[in-house]
C-alpha positions in Angstrom: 22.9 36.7 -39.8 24.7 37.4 -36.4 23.2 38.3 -33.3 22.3 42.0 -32.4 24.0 43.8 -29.8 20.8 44.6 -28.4 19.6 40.7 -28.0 22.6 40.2 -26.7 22.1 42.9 -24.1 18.5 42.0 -23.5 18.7 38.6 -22.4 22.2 39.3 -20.1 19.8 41.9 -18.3 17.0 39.5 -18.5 19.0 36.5 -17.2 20.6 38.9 -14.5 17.4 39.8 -12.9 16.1 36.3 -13.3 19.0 34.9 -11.2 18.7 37.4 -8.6 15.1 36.5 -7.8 16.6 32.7 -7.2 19.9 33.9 -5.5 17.8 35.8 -2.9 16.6 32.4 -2.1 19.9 32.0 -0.4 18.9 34.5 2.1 17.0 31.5 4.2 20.4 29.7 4.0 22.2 32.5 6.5 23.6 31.5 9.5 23.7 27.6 9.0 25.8 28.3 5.5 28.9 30.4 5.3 27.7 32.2 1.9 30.7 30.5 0.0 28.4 27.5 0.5 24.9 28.8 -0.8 25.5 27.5 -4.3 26.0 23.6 -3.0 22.3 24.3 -2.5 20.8 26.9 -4.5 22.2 25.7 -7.7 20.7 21.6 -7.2 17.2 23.4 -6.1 17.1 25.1 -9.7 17.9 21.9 -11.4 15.3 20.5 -9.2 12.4 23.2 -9.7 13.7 22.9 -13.7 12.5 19.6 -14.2 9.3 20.2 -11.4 7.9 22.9 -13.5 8.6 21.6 -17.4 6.6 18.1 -16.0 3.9 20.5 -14.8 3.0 21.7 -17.9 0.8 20.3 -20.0 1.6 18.7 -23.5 -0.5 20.1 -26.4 -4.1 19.0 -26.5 -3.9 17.6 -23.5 -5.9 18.5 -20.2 -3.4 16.5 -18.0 -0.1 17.6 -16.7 2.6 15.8 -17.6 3.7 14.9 -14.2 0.0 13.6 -14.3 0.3 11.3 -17.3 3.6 10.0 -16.1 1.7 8.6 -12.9 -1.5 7.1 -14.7 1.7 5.2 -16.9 3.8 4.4 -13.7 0.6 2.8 -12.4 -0.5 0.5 -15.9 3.8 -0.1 -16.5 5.6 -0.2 -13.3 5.7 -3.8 -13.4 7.8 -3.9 -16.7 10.5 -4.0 -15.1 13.5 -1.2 -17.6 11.3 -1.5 -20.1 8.7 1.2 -18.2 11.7 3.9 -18.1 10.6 3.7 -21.8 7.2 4.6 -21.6 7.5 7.5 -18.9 9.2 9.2 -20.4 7.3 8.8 -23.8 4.4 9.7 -21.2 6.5 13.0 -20.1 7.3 14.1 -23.3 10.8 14.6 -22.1 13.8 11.7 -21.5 12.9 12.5 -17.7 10.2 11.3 -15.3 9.1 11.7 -12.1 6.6 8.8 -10.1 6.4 10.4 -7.0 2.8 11.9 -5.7 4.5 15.1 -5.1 4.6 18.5 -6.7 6.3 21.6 -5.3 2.7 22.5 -3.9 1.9 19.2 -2.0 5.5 19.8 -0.1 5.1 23.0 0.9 1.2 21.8 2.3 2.9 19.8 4.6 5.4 21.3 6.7 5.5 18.9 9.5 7.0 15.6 7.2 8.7 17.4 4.6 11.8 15.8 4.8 10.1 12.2 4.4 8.1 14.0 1.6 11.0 15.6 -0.3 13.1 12.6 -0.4 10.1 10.6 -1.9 9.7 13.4 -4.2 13.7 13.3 -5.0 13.5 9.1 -5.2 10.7 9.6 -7.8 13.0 10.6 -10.4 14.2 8.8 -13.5 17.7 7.6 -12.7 19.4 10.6 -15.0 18.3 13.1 -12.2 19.3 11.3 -9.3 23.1 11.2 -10.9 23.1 14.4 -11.7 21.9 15.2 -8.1 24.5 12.2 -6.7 27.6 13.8 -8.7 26.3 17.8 -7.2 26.3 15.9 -3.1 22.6 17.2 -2.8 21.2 14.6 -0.9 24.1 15.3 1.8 23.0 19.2 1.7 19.1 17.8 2.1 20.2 15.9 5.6 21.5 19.5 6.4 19.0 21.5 6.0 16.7 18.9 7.7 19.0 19.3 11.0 18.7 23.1 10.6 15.4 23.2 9.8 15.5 25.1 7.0 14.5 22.7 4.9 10.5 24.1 4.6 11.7 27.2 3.7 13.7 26.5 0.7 10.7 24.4 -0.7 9.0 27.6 0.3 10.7 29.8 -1.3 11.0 27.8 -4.5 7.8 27.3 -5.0 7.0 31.6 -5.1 5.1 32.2 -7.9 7.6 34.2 -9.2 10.1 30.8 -9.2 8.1 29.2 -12.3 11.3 28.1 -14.6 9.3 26.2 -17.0 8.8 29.7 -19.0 12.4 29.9 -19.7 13.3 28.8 -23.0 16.9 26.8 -23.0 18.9 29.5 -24.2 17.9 31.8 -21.4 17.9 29.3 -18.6 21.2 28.5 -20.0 22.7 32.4 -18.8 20.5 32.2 -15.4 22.5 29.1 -14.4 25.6 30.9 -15.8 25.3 33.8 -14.0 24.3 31.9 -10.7 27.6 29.8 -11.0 29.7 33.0 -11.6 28.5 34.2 -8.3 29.4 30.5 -6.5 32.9 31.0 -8.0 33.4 34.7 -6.8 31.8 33.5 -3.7 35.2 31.0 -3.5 37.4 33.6 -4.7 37.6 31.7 -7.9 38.1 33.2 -11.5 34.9 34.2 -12.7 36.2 33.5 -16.4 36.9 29.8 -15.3 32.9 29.4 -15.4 31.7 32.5 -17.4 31.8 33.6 -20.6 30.8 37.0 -22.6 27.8 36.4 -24.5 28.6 39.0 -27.6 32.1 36.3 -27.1 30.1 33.3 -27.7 28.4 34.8 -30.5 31.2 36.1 -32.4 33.1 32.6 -31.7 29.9 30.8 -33.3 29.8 33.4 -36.4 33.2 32.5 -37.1 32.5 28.5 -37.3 29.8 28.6 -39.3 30.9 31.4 -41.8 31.6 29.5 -45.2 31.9 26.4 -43.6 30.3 23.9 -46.5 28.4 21.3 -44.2 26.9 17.8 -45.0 23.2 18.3 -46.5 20.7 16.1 -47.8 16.8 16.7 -48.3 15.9 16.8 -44.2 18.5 19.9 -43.7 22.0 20.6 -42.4 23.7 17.8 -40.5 26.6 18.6 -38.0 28.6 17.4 -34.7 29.7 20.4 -31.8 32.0 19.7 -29.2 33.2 21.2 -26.3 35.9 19.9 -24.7 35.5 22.0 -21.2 31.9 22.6 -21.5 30.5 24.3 -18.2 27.5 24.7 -18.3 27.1 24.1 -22.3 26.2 27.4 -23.0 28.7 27.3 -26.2 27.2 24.3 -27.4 23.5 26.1 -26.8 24.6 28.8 -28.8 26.1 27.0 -31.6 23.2 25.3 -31.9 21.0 28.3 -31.2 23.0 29.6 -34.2 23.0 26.7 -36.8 19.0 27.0 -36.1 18.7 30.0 -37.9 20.7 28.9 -40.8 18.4 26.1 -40.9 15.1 25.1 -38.8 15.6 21.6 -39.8 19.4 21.5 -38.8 20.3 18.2 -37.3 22.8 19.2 -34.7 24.5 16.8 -32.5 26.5 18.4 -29.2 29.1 16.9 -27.3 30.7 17.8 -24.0 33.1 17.3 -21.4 33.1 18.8 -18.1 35.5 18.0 -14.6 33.5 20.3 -12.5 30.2 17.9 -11.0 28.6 21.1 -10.3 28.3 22.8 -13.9 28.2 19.2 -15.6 25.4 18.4 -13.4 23.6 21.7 -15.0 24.9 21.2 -18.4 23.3 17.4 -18.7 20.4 18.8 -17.0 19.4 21.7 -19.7 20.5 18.8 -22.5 17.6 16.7 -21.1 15.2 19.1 -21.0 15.5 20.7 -24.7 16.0 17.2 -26.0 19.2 16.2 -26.3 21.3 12.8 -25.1 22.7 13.1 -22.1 24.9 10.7 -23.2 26.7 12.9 -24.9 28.0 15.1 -21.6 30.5 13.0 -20.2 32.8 13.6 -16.6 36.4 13.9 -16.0 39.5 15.7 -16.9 39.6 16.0 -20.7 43.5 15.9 -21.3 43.9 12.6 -18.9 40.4 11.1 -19.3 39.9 11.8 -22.8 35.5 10.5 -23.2 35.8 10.9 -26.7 38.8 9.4 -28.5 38.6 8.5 -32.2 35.9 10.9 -32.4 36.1 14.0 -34.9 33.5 16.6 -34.7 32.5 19.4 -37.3 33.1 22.2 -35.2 34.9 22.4 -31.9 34.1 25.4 -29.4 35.8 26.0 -26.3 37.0 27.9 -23.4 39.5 26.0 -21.3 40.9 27.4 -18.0 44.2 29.7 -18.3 47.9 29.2 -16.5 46.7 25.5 -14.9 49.7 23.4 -14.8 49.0 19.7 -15.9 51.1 18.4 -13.4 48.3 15.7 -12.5 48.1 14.7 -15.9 51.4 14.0 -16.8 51.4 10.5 -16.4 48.6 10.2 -19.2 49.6 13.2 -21.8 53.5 11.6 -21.7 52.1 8.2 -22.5 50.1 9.6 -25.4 52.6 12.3 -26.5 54.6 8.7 -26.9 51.7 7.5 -29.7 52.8 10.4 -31.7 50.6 10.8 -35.0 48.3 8.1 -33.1 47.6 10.2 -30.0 46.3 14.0 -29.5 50.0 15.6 -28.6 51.9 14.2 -31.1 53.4 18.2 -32.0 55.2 18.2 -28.6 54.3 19.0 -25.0 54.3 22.7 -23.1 55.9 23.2 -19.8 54.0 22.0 -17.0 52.9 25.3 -15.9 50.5 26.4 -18.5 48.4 23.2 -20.1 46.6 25.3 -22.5 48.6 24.7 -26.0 47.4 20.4 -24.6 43.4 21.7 -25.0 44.6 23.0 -28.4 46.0 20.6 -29.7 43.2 18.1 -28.3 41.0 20.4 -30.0 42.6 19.9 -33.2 43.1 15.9 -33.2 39.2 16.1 -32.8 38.4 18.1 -36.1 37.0 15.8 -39.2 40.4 15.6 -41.6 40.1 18.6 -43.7 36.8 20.4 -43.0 36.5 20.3 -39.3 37.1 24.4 -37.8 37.3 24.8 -33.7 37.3 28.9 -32.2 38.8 28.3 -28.8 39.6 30.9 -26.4 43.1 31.5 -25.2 45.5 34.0 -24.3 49.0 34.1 -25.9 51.2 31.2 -23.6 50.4 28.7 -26.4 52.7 30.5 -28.6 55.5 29.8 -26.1 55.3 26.3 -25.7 59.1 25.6 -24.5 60.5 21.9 -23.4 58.6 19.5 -21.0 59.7 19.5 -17.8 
């Protein structure tokens, strides 16, 4: 069963208009940010008002909030010393917490200390959300706004009724942040396909993997492992899954990614939090000379690396491994330095389970003209 045109077409108008209701958020940022810069603080103040709204929901047959819950638990567990993490987040229903008093709605009621307010709001957080907000440099961008005074009005305007993101499923919050980050990159001048891929892409890529592919089954459903070695903003592995979910409701999928960018990993681990995932799984750094995953083989392999980017920086690494041979992930032989793309391929490859594991990857034709190392 693939996925209509029309869905497809649906939810890329849906997730358009979605992200322009946050973008115009950026409108309050004029003046004191050049508009390259909006995204270094409208894309942390989604991630932020993400996780605000899911904990303001309530869990079924409940009459609490779980933001609620979490601070009658912080109050009976705090003194457990990392044992309470535990039983926040079993009181959040998510593997994320918050124990500060404030919501979104408290903040904005108080204009006159919101910057001693939103940092105890920020401190509240589980120690996964403060990295992810560490490795994006928002608490640098919050001591900005607080000279510029526009602090107020950011919390102002993501807290519009219009800005609740806890009605997004994954999937669809997923192509928001997408399409948000396309516009930060064409903001820079940047490749918009170094961050963005075509949906119906995606779709067709995911088809293809799971097409005849015999997977590992017992009595509880499918089993599988995705990776993504340049993940963005893990929309391919959200799909895949998405996909392997309609083959089977019961499908035990297991997703792992790698991302260099702090920006769209920060999202990526983000959205894995909050539909369940391990965020252990999303891991930082260069893939071809910080390799987070070797002597790991997956089931499938989906990717989109970056086109034409020499791997001049890497070379140290990749030579020493091309060295291993059969032992490391280069062991056919090394491109020129100008194009790394046939290295993601062929790290794609070493990372497929001997003789069942398939990988789509998107490229354009320089890995068929590999020529000498230089």
């Amino acid at each position: 069963m693939s996925v209509s045109e029309d869905k497809i077409n649906e939810v890329t108008r849906r997730a358009q208009e979605n992200a322009n209701l946050i973008w115009n958020a950026a409108n309050s940022l004029f003046g004191a940010y050049k508009p390259h810069e909006y995204g270094l603080v409208i894309l942390p103040m989604c991630v932020i008002k993400r996780f605000h709204d899911c904990l303001e929901t309530k869990k079924e047959g409940s009459s609490k909030t779980r933001h609620e819950e979490v601070l009658e638990a912080y109050k009976q567990y705090s003194n457990f010393g990392p044992m309470a993490a535990d039983f926040l987040k079993e009181a959040a229903g998510y593997q994320f917490y918050n124990t500060s008093k404030y919501t979104f709605d408290l903040l904005a009621a108080d204009a006159e200390n919101i910057a001693d307010n939103f940092m105890d709001f920020l401190n509240g957080f589980s120690d996964n959300v403060k990295d992810i907000l560490s490795r994006m440099g928002f608490y640098g961008q919050v001591e900005r706004m607080k000279e510029a005074k526009l602090l107020y009005q950011i919390i102002l305007d993501f807290n519009a009724k219009d800005m609740n993101m806890s009605k997004y499923s994954s999937v669809d919050m997923g192509y928001i942040f997408e399409n948000l980050v396309q516009r930060f990159s064409e903001s820079y001048d940047e490749e918009a396909g170094a961050h963005f891929t075509s949906r119906d892409i995606i779709y067709l890529m995911c088809d293809l993997l799971v097409t005849n592919y015999k997977f590992d089954m017992d009595e509880s459903g499918i089993h599988c492992t995705v990776y993504d070695m340049t993940m963005g903003t893990s929309q391919m592995l959200t799909c895949m899954e998405e996909r392997l979910h309609q083959l089977d409701e019961k499908a035990n999928v297991t997703t792992f990614g790698q991302e260099i960018n702090p920006f769209t990993m920060g999202i990526a681990v983000a959205d894995t939090i909050i539909h369940g995932g391990d965020p252990d799984n999303m891991k930082f750094g260069d893939t071809l000379s910080d390799d987070q995953f070797s002597g790991f083989k997956f089931d499938f392999c989906i990717s989109n690396p970056p086109f034409g980017i020499d791997w001049k920086r890497e070379a140290p690494v990749v030579e020493m491994e091309y060295k291993k041979g059969e032992a490391g992930r280069f062991a056919p032989g090394l491109p020129s330095k100008s194009d790394g793309q046939m290295l993601f391929m062929l790290n794609g490859i070493s990372k497929l389970k001997d003789g069942s594991g398939k990988m789509a990857i998107i490229q354009n034709g320089s890995s068929l003209f590999t020529g000498d190392a230089e």
